[in-house]
Structure formats: structure tokens, C-alpha cells
N, C-alpha and C positions, 0 to 999 in steps of 0.2 A: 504494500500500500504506500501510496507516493504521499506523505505528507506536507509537503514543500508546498509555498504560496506560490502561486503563479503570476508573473510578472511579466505586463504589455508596459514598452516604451517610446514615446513620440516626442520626436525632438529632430530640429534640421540640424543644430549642431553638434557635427561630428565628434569634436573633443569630448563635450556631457557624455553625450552618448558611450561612448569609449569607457569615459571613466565609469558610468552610471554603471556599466557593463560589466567590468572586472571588480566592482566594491560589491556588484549583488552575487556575480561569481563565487568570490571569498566566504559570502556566507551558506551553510548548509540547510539553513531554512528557507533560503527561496531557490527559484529558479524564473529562468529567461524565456518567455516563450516564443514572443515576436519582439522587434523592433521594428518602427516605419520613422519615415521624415514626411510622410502623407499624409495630411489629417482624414480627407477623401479617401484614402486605402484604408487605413486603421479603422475607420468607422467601417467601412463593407467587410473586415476582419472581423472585427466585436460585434455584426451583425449576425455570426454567424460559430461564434467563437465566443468562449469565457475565460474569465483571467479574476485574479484575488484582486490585484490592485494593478493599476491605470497611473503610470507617470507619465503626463503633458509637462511639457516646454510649454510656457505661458508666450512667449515670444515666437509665434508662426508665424510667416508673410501670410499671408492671405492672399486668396484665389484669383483675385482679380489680378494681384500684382505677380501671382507666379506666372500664368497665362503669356507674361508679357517677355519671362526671362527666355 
């Protein structure tokens, strides 16, 4: 039986990510399940998918402005 929290993480930046990544590693109570930089994908993920806990990056571009890169 898998006891470990499961862990979704959304964030565009790379470094957080990184680190967020190897600090939840280190511990044996969680585990990683997905990461996105998507907010759009991670939402059609969590639509379909369950997770313990949800780390958002409060700081997304938003849609309009990704569109344009």
C-alpha cells in the first residue's frame, strides 16, 4: 500500500521547479506525480487525475500573453 501524498506541480519556472522537485524527492512521505508549466494542460490532467496536494506558481503569464510568444 502506497502511503505517500501525491504531488501535482505548476510552475513556468524552471529553477522552482527543479528545486521544488529534488526537496519533495528527499522526503519519503511524498511523491511527484506530474509537473506542467501549463495551466491549460494541468487543468485537462486534474480533470481526469487526482493528486493530495496542488503547488501553483502564483506568477503564470497568462493566455493571452502566451499566445503571442
Amino acid at each position: 500500500m502506497n502511503n505517500k501524498a501525491g504531488i501535482v506541480i505548476l510552475t513556468e519556472n524552471h529553477l522552482l521547479k527543479e528545486k521544488l522537485v529534488n526537496k519533495i524527492r528527499s522526503n519519503d512521505h511524498y511523491e511527484i506525480i506530474a509537473t506542467f508549466n501549463d495551466g491549460g494542460i494541468c487543468e485537462d490532467y486534474l480533470a481526469t487525475h487526482t493528486c493530495d496536494l496542488l503547488v501553483i506558481d502564483l506568477i503564470l503569464r497568462s493566455e493571452e500573453h502566451t499566445s503571442e510568444l
